[in-house]
DSSP file (Angstrom, degrees, kcal/mol; ACC not computed):
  #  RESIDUE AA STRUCTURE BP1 BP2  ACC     N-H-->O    O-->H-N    N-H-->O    O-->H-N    TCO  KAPPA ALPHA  PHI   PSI    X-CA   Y-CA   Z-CA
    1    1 A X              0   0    0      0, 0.0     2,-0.3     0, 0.0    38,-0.1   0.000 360.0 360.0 360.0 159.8   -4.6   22.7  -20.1
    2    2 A X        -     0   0    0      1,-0.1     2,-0.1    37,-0.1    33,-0.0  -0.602 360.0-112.7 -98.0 134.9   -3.5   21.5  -16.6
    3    3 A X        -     0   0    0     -2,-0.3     2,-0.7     1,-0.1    -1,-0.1  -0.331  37.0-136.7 -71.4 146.9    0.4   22.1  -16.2
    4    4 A X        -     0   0    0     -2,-0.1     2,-0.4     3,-0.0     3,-0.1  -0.868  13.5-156.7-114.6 118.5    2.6   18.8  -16.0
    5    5 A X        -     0   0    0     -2,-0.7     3,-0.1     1,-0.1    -2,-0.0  -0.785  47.1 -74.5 -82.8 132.1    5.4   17.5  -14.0
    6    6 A X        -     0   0    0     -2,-0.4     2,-0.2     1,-0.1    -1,-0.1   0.286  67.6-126.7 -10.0 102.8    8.1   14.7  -14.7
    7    7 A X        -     0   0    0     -3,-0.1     2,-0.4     1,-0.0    -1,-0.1  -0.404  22.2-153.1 -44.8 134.1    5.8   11.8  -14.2
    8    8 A X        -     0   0    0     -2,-0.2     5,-0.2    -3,-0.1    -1,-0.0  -0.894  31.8 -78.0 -91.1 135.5    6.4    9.1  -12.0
    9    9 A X     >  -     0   0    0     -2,-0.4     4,-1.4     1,-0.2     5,-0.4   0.046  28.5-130.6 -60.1 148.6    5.2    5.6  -12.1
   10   10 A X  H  > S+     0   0    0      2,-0.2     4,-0.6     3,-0.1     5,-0.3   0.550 103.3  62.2 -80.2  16.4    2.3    5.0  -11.2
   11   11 A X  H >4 S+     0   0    0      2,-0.2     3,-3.5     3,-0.2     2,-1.0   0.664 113.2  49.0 -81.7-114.1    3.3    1.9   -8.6
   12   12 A X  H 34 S+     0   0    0      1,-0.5     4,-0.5     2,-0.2    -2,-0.2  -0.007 106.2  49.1-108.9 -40.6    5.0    4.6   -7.1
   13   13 A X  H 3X S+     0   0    0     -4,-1.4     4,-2.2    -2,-1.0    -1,-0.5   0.887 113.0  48.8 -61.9 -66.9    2.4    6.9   -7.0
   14   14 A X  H <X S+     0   0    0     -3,-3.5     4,-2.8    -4,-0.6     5,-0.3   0.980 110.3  46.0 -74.5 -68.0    0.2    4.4   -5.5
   15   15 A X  H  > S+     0   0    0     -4,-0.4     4,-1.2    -5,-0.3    -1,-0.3   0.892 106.3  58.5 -47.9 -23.6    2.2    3.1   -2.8
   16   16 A X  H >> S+     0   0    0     -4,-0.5     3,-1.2     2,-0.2     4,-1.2   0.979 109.4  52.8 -66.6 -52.2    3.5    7.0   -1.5
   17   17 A X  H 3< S+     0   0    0     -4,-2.2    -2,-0.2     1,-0.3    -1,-0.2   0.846 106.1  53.3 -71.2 -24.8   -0.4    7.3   -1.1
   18   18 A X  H 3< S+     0   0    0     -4,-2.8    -1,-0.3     1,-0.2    -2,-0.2   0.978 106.8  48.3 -44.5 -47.6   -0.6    4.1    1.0
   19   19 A X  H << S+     0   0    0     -3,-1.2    -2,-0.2    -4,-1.2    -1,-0.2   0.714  85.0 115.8 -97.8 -23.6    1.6    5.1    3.2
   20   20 A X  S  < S-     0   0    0     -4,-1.2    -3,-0.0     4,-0.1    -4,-0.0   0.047  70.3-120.2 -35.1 132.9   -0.3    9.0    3.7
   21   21 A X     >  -     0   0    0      1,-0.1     4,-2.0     4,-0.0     5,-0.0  -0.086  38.1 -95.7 -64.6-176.0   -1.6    9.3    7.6
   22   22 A X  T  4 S+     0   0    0      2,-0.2     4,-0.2     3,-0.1    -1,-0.1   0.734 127.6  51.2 -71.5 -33.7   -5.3    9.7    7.5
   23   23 A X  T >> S+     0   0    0      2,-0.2     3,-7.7     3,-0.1     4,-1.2   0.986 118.3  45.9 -39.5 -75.4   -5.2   13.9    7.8
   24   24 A X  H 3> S+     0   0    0      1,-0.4     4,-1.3     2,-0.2    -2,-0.2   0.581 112.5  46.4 -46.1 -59.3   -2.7   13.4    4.8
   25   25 A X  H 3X S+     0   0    0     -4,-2.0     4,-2.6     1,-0.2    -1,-0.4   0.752 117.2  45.2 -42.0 -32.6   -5.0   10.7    2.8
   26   26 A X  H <> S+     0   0    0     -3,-7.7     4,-4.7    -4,-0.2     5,-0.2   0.884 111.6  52.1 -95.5  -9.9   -8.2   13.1    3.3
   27   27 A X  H  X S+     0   0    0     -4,-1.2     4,-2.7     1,-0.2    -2,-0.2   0.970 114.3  46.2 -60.2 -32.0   -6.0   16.5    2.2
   28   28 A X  H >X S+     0   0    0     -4,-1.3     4,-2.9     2,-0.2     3,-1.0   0.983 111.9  47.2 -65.2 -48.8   -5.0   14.6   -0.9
   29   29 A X  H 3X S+     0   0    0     -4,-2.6     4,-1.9     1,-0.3     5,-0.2   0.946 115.3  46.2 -56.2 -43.7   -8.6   13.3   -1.6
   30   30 A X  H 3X S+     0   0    0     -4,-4.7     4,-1.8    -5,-0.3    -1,-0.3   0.896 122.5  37.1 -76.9 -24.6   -9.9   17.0   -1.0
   31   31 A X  H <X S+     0   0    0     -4,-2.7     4,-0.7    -3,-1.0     5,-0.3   0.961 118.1  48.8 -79.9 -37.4   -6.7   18.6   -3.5
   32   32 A X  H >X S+     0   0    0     -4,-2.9     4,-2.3     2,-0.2     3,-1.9   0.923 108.0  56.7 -57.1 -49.2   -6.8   15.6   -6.0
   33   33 A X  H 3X S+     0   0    0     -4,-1.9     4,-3.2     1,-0.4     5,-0.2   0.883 116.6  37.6 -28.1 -70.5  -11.0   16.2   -6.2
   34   34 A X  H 3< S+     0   0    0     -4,-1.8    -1,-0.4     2,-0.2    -2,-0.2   0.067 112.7  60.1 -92.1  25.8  -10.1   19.9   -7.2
   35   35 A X  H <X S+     0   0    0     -3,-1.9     4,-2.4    -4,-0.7     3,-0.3   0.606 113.7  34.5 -33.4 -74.1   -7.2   18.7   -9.4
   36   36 A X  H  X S+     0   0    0     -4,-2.3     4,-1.9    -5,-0.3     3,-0.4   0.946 112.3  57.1 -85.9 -35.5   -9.3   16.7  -11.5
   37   37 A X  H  X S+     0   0    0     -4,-3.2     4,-1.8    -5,-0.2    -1,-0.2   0.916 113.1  50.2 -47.6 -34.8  -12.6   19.1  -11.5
   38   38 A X  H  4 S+     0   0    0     -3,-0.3    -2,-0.2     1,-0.2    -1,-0.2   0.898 115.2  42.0 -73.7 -50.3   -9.9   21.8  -13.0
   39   39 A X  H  X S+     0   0    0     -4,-2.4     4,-3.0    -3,-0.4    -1,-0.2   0.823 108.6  51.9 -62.6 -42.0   -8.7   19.5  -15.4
   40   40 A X  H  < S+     0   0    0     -4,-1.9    -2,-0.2    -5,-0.3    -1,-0.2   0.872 112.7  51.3 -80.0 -21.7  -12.0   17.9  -16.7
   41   41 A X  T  X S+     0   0    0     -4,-1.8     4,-0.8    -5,-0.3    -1,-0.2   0.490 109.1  53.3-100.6  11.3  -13.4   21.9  -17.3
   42   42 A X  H  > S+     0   0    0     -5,-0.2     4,-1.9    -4,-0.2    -2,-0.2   0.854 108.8  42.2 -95.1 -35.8  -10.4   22.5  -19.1
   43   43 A X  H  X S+     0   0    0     -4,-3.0     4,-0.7     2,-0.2    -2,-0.2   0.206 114.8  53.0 -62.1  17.9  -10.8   19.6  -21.4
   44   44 A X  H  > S+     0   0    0      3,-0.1     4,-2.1     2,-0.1     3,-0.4   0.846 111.6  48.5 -84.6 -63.3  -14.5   20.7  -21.5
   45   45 A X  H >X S+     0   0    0     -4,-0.8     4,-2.1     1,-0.2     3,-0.7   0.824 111.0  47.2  -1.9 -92.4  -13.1   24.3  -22.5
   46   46 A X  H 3X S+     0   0    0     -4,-1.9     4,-1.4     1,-0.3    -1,-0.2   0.770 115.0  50.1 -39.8 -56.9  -10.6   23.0  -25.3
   47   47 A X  H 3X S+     0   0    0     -4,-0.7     4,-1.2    -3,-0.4     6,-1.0   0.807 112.3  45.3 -72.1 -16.2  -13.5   20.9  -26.7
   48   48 A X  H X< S+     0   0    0     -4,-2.1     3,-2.0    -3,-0.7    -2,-0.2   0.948 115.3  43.5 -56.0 -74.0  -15.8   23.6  -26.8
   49   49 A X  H 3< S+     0   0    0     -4,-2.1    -2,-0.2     1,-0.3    -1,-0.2   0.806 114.0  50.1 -37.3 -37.7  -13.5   25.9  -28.2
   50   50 A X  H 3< S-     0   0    0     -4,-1.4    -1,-0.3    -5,-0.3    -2,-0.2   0.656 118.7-114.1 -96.3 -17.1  -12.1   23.0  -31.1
   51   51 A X  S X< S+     0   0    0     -3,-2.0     3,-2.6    -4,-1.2     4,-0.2   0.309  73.3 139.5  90.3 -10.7  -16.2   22.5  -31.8
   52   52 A X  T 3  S+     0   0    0     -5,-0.5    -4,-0.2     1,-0.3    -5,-0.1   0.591  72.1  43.8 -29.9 -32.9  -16.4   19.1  -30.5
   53   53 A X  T >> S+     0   0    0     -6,-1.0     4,-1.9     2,-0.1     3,-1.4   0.515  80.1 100.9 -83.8 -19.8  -19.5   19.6  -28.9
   54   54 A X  H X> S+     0   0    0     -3,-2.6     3,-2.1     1,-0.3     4,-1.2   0.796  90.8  46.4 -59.4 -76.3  -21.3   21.7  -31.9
   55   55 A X  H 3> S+     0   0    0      1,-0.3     4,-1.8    -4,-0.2    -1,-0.3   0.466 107.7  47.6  18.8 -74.7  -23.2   18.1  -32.8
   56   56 A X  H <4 S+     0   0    0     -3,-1.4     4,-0.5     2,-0.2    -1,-0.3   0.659 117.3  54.7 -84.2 -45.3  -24.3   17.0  -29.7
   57   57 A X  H XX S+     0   0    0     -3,-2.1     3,-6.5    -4,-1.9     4,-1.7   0.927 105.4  43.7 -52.2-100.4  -25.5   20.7  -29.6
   58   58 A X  H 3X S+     0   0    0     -4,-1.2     4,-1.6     1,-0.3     5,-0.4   0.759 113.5  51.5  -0.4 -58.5  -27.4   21.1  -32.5
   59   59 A X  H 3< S+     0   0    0     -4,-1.8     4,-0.4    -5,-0.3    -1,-0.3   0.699 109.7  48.9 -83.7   3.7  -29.2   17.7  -32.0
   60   60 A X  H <> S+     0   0    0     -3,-6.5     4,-1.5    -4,-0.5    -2,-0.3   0.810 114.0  50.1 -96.4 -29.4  -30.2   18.6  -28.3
   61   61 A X  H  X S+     0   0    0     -4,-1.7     4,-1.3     2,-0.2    -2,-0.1   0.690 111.6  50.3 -78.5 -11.7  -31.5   22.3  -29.8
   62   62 A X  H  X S+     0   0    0     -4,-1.6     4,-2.2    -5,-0.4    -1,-0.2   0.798 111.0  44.7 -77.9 -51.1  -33.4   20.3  -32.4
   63   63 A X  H  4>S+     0   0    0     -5,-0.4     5,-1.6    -4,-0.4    -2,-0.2   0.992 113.7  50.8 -41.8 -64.3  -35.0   18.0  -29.8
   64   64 A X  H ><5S+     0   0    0     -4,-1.5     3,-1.2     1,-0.3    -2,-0.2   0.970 110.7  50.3 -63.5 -79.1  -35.7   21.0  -27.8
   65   65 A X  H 3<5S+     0   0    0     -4,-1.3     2,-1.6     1,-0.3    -1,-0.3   0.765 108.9  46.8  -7.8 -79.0  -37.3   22.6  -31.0
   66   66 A X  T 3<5S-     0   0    0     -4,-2.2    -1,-0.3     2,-0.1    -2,-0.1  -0.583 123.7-103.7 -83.5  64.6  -39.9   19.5  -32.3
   67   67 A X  T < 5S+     0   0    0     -2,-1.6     2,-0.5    -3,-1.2    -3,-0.2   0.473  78.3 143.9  61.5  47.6  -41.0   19.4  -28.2
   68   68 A X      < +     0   0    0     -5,-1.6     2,-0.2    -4,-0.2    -1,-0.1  -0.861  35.3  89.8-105.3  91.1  -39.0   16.3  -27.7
   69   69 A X        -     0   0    0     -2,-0.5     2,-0.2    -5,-0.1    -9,-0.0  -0.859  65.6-131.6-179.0 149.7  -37.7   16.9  -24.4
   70   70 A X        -     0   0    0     -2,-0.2     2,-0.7     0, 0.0    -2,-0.1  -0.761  24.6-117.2 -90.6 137.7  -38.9   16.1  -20.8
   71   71 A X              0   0    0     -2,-0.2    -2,-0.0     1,-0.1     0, 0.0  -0.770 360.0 360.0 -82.5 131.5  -39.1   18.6  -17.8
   72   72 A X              0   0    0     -2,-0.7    -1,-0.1     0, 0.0     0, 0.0   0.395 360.0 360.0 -86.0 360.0  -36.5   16.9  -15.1
């Protein structure tokens, strides 16, 4: 899970990032971009791990199985 700091509001939040120069605004995009990729494959992780997916599995290996699937 992605470590947390005191929160702040998010007006607060959104107006500091108005005020970001244009370097500043594109360093944030590029750390927030690998912020949230780090975060979404750690919830992907967690639900793996908790079985969350096993469902979703199952019926795509079952598909796969009776030759219901497409080549992409």
């Amino acid at each position: 899970m992605v470590a947390t700091a005191p929160s702040l509001p998010l007006p607060e939040i959104e107006s500091a990032v108005t005020r970001l120069s244009r370097g500043e605004l594109s360093a944030f995009r590029d750390w927030f971009s690998r912020f949230d990729a780090e975060a979404w494959d750690a919830q992907f992780e967690e639900d793996v791990k908790a079985g969350r997916l096993d469902a979703l599995a199952d019926e795509a290996l079952a598909d796969l199985r009776a030759g219901r699937y497409r080549d992409l």
